[in-house]
Backbone of each chain as ProteinMPNN parsed JSONL, in Angstrom:
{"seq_chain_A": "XXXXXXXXXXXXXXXXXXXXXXXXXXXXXXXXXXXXXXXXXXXXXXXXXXXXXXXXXXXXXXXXXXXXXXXXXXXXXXXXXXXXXXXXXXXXXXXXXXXXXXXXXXXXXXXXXXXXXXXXXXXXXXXXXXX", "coords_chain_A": {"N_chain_A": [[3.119, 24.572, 4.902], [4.878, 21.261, 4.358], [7.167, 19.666, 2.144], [8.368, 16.332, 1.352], [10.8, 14.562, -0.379], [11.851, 12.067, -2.592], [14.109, 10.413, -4.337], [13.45, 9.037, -7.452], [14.24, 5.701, -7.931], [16.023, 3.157, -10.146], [15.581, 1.61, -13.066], [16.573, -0.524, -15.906], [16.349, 2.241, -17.298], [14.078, 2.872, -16.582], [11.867, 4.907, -14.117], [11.154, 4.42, -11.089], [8.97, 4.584, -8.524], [9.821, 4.611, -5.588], [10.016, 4.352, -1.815], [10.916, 4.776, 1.08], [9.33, 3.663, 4.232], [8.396, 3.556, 7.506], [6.953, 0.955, 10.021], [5.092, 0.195, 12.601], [3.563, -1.292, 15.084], [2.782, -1.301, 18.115], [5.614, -2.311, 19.196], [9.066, -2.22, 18.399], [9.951, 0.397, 15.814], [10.069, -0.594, 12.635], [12.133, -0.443, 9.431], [10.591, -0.536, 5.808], [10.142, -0.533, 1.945], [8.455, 0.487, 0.043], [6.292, 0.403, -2.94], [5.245, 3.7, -4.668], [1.741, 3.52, -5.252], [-0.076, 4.786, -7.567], [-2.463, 3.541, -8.467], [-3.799, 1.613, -6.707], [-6.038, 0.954, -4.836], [-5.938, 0.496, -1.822], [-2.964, 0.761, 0.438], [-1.285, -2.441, 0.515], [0.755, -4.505, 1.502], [2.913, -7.348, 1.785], [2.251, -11.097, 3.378], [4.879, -11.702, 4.939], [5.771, -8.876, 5.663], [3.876, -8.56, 8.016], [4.048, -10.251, 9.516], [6.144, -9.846, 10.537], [5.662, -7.545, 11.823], [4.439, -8.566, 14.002], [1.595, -8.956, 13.612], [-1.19, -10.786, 13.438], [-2.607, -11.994, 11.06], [-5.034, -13.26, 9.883], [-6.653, -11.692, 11.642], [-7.557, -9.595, 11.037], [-10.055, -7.364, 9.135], [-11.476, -8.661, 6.121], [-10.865, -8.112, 2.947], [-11.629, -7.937, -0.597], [-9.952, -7.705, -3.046], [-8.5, -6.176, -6.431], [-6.539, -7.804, -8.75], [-4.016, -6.662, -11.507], [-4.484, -9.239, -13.422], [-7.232, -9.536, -13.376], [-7.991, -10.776, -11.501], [-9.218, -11.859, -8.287], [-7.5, -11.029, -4.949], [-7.52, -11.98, -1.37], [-7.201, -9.387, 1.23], [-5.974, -8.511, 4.47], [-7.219, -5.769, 6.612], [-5.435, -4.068, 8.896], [-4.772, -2.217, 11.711], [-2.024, 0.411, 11.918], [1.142, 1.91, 12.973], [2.615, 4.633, 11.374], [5.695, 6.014, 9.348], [6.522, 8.289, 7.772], [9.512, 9.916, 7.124], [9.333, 12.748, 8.888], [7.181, 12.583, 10.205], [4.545, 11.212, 11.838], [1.754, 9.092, 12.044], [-1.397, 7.064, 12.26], [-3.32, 4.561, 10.104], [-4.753, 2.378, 8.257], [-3.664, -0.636, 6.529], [-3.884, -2.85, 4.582], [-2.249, -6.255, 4.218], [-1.444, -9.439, 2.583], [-1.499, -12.312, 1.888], [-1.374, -13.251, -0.711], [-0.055, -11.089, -2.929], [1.017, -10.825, -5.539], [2.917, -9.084, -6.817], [6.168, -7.49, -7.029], [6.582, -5.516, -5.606], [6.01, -4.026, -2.226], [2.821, -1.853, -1.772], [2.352, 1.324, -1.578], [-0.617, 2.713, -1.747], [-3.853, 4.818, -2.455], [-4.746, 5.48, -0.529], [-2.653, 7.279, 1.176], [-2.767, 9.452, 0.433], [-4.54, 10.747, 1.374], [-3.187, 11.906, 3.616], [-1.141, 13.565, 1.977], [-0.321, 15.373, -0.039], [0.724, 14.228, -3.078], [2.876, 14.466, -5.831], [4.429, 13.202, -8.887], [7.293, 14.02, -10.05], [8.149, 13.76, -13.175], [10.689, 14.91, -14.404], [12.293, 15.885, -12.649], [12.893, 13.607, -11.612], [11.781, 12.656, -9.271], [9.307, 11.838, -6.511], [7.276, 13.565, -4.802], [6.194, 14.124, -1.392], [3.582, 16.135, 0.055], [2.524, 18.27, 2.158], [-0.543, 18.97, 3.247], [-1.438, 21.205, 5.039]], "CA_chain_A": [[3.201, 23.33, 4.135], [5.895, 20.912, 4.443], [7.202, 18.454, 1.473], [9.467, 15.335, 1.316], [11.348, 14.078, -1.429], [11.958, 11.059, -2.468], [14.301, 10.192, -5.7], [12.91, 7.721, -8.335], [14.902, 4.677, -8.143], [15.703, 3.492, -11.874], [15.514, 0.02, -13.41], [16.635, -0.45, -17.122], [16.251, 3.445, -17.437], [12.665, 3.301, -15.912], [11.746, 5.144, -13.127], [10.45, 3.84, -10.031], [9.361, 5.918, -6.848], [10.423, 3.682, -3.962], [10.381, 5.005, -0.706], [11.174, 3.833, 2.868], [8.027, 4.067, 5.346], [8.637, 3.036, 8.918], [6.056, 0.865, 10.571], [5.126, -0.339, 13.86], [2.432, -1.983, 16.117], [3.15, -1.233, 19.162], [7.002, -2.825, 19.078], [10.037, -1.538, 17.771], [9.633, 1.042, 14.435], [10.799, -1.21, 11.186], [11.839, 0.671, 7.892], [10.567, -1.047, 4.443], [10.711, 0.179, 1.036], [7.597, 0.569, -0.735], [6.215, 1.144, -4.711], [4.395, 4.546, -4.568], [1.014, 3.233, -6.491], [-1.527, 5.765, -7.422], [-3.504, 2.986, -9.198], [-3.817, 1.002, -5.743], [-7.126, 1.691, -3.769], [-5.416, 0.168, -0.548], [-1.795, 0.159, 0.82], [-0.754, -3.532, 0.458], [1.897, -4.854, 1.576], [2.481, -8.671, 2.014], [2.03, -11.2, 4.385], [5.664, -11.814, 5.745], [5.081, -7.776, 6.577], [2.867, -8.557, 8.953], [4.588, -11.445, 10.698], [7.945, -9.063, 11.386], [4.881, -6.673, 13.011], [3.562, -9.596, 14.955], [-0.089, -9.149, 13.229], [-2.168, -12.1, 13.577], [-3.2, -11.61, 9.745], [-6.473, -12.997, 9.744], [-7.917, -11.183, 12.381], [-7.804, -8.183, 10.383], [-10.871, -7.411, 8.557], [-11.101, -9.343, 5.406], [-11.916, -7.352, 1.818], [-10.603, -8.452, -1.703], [-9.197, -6.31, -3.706], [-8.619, -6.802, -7.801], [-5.424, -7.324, -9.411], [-3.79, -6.607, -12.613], [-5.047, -9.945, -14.418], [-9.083, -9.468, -13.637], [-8.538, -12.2, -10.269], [-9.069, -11.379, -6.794], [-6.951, -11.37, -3.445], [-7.735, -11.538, 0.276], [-6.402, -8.374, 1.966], [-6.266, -8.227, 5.917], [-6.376, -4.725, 7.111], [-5.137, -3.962, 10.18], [-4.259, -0.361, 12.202], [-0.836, 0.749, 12.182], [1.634, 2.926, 12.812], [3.268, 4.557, 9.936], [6.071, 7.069, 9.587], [7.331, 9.068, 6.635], [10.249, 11.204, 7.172], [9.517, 12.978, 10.505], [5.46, 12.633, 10.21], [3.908, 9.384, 12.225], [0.437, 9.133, 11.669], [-1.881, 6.275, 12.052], [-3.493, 4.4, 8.949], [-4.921, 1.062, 8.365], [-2.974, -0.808, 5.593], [-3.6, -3.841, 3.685], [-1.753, -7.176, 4.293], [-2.289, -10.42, 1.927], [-0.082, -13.576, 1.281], [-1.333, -13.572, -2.503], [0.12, -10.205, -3.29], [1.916, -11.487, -6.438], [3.768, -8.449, -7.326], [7.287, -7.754, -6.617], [6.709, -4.693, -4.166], [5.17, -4.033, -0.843], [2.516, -1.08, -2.024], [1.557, 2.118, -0.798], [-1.821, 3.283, -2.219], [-4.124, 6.087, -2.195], [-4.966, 6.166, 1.304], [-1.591, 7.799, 1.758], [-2.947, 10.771, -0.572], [-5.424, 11.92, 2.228], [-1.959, 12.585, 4.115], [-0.023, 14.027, 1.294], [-0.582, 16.038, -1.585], [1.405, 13.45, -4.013], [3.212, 14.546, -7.228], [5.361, 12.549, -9.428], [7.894, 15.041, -10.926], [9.321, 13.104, -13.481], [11.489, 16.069, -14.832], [13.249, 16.077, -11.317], [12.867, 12.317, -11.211], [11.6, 12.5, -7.426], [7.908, 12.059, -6.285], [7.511, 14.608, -3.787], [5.136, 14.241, -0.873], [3.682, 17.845, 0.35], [1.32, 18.377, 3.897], [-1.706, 20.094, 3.376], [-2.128, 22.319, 5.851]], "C_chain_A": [[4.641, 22.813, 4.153], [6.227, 19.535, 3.155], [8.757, 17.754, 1.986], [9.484, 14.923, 0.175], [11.828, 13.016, -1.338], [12.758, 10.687, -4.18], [14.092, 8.705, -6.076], [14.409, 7.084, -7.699], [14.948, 4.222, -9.537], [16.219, 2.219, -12.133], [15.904, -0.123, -14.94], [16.187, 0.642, -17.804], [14.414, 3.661, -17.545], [12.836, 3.822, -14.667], [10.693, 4.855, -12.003], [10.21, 4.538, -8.614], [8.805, 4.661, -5.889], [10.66, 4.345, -3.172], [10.179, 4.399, 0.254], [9.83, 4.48, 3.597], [8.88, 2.946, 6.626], [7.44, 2.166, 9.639], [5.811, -0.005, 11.768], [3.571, -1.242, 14.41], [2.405, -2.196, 17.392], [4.996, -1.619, 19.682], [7.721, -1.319, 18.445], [9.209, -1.086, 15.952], [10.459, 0.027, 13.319], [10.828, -0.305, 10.051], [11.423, -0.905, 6.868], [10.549, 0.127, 3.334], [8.774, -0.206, 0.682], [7.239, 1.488, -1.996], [4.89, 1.995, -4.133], [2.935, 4.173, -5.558], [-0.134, 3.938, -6.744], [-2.572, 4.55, -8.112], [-4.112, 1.493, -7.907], [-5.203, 1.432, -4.909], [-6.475, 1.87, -2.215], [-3.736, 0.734, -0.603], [-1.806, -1.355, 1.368], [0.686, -3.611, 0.747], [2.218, -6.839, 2.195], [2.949, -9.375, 3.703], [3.401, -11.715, 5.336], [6.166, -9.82, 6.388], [5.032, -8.119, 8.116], [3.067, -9.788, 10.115], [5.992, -10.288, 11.014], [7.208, -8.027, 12.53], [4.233, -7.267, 14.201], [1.754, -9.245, 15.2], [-0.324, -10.561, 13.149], [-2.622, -11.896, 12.162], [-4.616, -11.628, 9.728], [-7.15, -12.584, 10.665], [-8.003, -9.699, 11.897], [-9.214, -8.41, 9.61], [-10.837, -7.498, 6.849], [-11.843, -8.52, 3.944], [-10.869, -8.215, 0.71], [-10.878, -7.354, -2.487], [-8.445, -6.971, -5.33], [-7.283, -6.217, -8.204], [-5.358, -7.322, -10.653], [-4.401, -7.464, -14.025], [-6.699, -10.265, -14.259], [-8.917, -10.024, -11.84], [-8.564, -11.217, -8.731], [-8.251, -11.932, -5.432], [-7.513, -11.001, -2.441], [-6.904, -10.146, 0.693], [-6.731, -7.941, 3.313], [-6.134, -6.949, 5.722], [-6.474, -4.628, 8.759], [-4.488, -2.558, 10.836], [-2.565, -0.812, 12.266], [-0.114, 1.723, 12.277], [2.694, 3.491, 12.019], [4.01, 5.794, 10.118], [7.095, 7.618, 8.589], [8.128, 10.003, 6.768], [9.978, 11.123, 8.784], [8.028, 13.069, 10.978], [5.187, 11.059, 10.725], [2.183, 10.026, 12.677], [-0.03, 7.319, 12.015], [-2.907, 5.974, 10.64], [-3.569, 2.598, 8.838], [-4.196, 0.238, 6.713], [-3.267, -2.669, 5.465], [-2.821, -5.186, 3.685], [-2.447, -8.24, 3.318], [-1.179, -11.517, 1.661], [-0.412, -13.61, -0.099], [-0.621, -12.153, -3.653], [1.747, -10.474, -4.526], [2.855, -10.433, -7.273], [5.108, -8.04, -6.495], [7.822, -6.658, -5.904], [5.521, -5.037, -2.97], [4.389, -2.412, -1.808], [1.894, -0.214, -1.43], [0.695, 3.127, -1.588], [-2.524, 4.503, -2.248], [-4.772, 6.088, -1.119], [-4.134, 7.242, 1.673], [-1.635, 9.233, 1.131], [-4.103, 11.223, 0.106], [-3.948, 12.597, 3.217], [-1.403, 13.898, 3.86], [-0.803, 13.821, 0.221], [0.718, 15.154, -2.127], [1.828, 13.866, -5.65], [4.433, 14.018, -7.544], [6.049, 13.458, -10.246], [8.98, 14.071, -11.618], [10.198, 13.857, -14.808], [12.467, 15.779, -13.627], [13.36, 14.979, -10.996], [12.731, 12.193, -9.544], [9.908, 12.265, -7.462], [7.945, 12.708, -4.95], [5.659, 14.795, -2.863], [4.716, 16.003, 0.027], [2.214, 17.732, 1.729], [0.24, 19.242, 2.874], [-1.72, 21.208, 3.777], [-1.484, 23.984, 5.4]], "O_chain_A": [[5.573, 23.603, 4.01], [5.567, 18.5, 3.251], [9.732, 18.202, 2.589], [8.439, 14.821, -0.468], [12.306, 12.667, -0.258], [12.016, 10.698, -5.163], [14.348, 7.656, -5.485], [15.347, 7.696, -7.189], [14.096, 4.698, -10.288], [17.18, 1.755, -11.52], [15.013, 0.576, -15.424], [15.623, 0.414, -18.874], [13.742, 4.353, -18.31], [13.777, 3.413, -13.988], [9.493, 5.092, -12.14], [11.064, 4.929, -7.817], [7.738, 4.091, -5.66], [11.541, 5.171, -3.411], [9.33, 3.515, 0.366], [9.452, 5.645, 3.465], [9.634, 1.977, 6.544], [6.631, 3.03, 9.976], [6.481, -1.037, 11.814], [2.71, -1.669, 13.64], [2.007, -3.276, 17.829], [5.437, -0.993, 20.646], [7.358, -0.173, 18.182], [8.433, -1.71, 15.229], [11.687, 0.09, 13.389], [9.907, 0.431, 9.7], [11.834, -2.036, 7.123], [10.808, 1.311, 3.549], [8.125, -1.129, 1.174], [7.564, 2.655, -2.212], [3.927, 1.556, -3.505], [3.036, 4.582, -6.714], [-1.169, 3.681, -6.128], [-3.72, 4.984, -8.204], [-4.757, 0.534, -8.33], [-5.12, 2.509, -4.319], [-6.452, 2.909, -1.555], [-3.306, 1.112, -1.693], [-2.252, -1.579, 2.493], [1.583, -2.901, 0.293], [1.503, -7.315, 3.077], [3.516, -8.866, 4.67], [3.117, -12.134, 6.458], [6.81, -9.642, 7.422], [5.837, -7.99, 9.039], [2.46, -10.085, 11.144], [6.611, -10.349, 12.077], [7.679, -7.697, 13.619], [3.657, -6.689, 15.123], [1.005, -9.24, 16.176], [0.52, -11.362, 12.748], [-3.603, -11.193, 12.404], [-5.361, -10.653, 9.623], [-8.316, -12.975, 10.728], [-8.562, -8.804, 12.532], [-9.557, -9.579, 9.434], [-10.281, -6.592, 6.229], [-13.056, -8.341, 3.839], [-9.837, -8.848, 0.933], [-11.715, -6.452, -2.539], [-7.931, -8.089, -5.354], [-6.859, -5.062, -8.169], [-6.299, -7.818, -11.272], [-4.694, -6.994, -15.124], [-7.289, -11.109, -14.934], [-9.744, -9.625, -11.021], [-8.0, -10.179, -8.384], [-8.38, -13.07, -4.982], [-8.027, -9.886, -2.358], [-5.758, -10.098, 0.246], [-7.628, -7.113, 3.474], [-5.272, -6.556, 4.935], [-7.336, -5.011, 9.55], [-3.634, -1.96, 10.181], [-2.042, -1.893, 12.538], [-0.547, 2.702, 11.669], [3.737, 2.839, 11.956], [3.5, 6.69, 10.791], [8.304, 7.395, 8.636], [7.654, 11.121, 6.567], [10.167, 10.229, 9.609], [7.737, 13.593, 12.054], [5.527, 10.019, 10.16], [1.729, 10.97, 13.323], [0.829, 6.438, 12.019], [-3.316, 6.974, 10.049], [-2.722, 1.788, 9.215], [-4.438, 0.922, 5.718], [-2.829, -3.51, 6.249], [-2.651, -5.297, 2.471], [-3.659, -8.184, 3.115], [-0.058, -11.28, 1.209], [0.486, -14.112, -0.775], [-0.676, -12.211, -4.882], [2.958, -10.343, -4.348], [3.478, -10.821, -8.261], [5.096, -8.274, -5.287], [9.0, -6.561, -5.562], [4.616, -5.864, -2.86], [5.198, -1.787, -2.493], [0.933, -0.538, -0.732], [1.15, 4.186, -2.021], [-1.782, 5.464, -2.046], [-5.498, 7.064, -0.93], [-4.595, 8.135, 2.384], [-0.725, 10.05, 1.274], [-4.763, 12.092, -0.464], [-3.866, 13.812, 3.399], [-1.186, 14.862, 4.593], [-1.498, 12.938, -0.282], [1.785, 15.407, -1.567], [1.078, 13.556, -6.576], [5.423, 14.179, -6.83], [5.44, 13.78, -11.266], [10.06, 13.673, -11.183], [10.29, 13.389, -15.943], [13.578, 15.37, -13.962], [13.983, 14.883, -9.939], [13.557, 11.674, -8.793], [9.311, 12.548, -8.501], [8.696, 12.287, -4.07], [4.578, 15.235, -3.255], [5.559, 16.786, 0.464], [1.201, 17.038, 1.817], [0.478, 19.994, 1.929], [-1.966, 22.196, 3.084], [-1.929, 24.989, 5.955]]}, "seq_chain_B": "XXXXXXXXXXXXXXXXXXXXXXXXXXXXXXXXXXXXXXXXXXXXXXXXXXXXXXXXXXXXXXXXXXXXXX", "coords_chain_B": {"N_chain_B": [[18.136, 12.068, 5.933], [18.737, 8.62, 5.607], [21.669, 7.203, 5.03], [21.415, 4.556, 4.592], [18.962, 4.696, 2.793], [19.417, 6.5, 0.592], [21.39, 5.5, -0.528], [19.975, 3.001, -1.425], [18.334, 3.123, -3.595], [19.893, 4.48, -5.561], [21.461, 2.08, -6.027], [19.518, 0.241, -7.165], [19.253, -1.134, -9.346], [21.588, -3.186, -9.452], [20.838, -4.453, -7.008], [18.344, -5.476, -8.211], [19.548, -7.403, -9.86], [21.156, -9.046, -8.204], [19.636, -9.652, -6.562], [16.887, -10.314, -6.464], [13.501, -11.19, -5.873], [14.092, -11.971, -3.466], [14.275, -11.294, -0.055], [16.352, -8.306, 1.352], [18.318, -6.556, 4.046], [19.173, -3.255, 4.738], [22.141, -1.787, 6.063], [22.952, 1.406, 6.828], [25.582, 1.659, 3.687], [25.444, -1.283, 2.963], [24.534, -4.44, 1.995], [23.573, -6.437, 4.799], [22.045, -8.89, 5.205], [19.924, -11.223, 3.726], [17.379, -13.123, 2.928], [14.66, -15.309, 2.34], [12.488, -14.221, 3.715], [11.296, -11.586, 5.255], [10.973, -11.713, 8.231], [13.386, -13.407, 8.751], [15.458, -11.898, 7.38], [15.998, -10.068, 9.515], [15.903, -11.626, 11.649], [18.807, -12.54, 10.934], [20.383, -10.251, 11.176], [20.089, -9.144, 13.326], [22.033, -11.206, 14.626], [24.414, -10.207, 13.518], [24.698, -8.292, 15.188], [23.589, -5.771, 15.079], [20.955, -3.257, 15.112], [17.669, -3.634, 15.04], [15.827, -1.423, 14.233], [17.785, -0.105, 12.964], [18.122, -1.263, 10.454], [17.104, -1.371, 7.347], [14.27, -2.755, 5.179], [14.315, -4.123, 2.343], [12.047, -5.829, -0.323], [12.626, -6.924, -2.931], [12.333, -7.056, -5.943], [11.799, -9.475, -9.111], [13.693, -9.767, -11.913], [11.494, -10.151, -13.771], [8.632, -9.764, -13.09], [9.284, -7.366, -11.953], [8.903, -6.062, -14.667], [6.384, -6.911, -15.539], [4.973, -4.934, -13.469], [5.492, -2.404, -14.46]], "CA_chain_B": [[17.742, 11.109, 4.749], [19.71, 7.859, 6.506], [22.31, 6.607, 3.822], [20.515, 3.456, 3.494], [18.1, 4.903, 1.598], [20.235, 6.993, -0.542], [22.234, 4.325, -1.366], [19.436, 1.743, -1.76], [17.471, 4.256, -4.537], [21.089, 4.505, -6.076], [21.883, 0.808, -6.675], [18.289, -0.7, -6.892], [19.037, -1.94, -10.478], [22.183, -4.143, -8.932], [20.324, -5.029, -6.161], [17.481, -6.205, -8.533], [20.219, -8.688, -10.624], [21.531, -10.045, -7.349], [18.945, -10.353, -5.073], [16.026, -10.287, -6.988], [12.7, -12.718, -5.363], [13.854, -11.973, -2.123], [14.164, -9.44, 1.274], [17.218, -8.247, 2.026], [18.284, -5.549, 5.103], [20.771, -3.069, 4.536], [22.352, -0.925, 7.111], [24.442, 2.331, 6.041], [25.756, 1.12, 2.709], [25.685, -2.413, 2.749], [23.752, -5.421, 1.999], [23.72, -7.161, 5.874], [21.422, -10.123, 5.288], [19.451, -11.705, 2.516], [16.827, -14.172, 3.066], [13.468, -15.141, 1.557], [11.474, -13.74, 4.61], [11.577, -10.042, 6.351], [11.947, -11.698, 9.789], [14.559, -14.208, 8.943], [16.714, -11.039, 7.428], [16.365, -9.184, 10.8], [16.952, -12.537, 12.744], [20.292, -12.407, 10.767], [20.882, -8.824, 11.189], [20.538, -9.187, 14.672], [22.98, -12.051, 15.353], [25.566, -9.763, 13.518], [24.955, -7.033, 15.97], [22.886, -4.781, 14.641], [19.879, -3.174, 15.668], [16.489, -3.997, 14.256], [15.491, -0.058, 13.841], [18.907, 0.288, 11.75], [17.732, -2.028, 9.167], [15.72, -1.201, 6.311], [13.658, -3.745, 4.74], [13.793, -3.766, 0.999], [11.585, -7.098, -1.221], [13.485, -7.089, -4.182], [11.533, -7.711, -7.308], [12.346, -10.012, -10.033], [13.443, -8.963, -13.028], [10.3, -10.673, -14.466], [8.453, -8.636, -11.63], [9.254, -5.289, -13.014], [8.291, -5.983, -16.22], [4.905, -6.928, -14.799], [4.559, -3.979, -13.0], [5.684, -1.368, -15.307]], "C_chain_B": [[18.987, 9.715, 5.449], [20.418, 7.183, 5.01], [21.98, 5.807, 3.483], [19.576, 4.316, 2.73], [18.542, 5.444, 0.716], [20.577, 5.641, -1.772], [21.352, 3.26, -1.903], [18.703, 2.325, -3.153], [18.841, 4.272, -5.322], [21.139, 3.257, -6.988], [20.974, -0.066, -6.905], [18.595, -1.605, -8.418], [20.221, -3.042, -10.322], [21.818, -5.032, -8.168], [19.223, -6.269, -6.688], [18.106, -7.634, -9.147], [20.715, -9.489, -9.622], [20.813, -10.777, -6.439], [17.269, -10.41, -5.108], [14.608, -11.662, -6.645], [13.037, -12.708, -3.971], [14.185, -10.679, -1.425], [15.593, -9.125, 1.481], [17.395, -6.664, 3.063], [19.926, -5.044, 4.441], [20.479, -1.682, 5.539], [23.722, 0.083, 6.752], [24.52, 1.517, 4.124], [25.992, -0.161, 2.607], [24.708, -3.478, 3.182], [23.962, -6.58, 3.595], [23.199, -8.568, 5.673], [20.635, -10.141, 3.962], [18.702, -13.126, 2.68], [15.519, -14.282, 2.473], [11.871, -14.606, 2.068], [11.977, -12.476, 5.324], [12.204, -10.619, 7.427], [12.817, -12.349, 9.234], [15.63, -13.008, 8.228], [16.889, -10.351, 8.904], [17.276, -9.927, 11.761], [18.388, -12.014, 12.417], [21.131, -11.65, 10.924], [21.456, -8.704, 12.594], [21.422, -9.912, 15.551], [23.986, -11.277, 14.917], [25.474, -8.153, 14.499], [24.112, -5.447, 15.93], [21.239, -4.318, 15.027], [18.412, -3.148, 14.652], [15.968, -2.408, 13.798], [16.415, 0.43, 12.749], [18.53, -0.192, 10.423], [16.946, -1.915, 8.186], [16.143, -2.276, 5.328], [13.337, -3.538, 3.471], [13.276, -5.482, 0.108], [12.2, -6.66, -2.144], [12.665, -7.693, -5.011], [12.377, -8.403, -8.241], [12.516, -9.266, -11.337], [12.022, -9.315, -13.734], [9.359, -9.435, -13.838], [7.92, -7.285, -12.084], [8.607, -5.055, -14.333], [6.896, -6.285, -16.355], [4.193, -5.17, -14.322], [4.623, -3.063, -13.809], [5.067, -1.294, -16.433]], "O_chain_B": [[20.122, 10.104, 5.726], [19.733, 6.753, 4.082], [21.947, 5.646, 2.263], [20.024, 4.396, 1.586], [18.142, 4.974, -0.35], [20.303, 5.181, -2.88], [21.819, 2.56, -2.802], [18.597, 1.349, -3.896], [18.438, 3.625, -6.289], [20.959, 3.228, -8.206], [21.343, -1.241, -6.908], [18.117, -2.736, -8.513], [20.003, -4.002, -11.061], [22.165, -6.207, -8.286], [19.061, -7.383, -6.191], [17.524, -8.715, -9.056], [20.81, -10.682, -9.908], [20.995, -11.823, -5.815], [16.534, -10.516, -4.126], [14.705, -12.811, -7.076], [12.344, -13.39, -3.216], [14.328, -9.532, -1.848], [16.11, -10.131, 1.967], [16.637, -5.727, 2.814], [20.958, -5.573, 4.029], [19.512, -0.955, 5.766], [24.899, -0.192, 6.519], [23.569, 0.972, 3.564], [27.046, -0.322, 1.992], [24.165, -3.544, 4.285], [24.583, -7.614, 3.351], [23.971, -9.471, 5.996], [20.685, -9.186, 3.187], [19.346, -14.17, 2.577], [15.135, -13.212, 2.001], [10.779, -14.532, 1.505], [13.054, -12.465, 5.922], [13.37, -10.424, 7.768], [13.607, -11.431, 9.015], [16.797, -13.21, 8.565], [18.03, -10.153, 9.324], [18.329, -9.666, 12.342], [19.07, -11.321, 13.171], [22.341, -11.879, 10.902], [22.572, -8.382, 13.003], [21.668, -9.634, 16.724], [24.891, -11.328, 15.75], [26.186, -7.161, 14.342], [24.147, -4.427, 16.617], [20.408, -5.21, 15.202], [18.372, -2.564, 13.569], [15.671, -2.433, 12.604], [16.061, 1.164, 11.827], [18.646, 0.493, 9.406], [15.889, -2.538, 8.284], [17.211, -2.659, 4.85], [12.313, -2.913, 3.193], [14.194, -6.287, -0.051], [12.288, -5.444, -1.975], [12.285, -8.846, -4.806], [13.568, -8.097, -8.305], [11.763, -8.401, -11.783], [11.536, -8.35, -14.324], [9.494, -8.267, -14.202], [6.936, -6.603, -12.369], [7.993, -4.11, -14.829], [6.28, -5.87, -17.337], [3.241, -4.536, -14.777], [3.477, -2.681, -14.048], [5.263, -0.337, -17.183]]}, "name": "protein", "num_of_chains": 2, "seq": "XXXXXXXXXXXXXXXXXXXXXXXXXXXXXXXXXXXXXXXXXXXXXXXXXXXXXXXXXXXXXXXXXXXXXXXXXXXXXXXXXXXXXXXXXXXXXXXXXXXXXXXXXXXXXXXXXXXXXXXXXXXXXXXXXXXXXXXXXXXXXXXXXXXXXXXXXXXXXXXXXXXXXXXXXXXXXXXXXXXXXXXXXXXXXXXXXXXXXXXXX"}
């Protein structure tokens, strides 16, 4: 078993687990930052994303997906290639231009990967392999 | 661990008062570009020389934002 660490980030003495993912589409690897969200079904992330990956958005397959105030957004998903640390994996992820919150999010898809615990004693969320 | 990220996990609550609502790229310790779109920070990244793999891509939430989310 192999983990990665990742320390909270901290906002008006909140803690926030932000972490860099790498992602591609055949092109060059890009880093972003994304909010770890266990309350996320998908990984979302929005739709100027998906123009730096040179996705076509809507030809992804089209689901909506329910936010915080009851309403619903479009969410393309589309395959990609994703890479945490020194792990690249494939993983279809979420794109949407209505994604009205103020991260890019990575969901619980990313928790068939990685055993996920938020240690907020050690202020880190610490991703761990399976195998 | 590439010092951007250190450093960006470090200063995220500066980052949020300055640059808060939009993307900016930072390479090593320092804010390179700042624009209201991913590509147009890279474009910018890349006219100062820098390589598009160096760059990590952080959206910057508003303070409003956070207080949403949290």
């Amino acid at each position: 078993m192999r983990s990665l660490e990742f320390r909270y980030a901290r906002h008006r003495l909140r803690d926030i687990p932000l972490i860099p993912v790498t992602l591609r589409t055949g092109g060059k690897w890009k880093e972003f930052w994304a909010y770890v969200d266990s309350g996320s079904f998908y990984s979302i992330f929005d739709d100027k994303v998906a123009e730096v990956l040179d996705i076509d958005l809507t030809n992804g397959k089209k689901v909506l997906a329910v936010v915080g105030d009851g309403s619903f957004i479009p969410i393309y998903l589309h395959s990609v290639g994703i890479r945490i640390g020194e792990d690249e994996f494939g993983m279809k992820i979420g794109f949407s231009p209505k994604l009205g919150v103020g991260f890019n999010l990575l969901g619980m898809d990313i928790f068939d990967q990685y055993r996920v615990i938020f240690d907020n004693i050690a202020k880190k969320v610490i991703f761990e392999t399976y195998e | 661990m590439k010092k951007s990220q250190e450093w960006i996990t470090k200063n995220f609550e500066s980052l949020v008062s300055k640059y808060g609502g939009k993307y900016i790229g930072v390479v090593d310790e320092e804010v390179v570009s700042v624009a209201l779109s991913a590509r147009e920070v890279l474009e910018n990244a890349k006219k100062l020389g820098k390589e598009e793999e160096e760059v990590s891509l952080l959206k910057v939430p508003t303070e409003e934002e956070l207080i949403c989310v949290l």
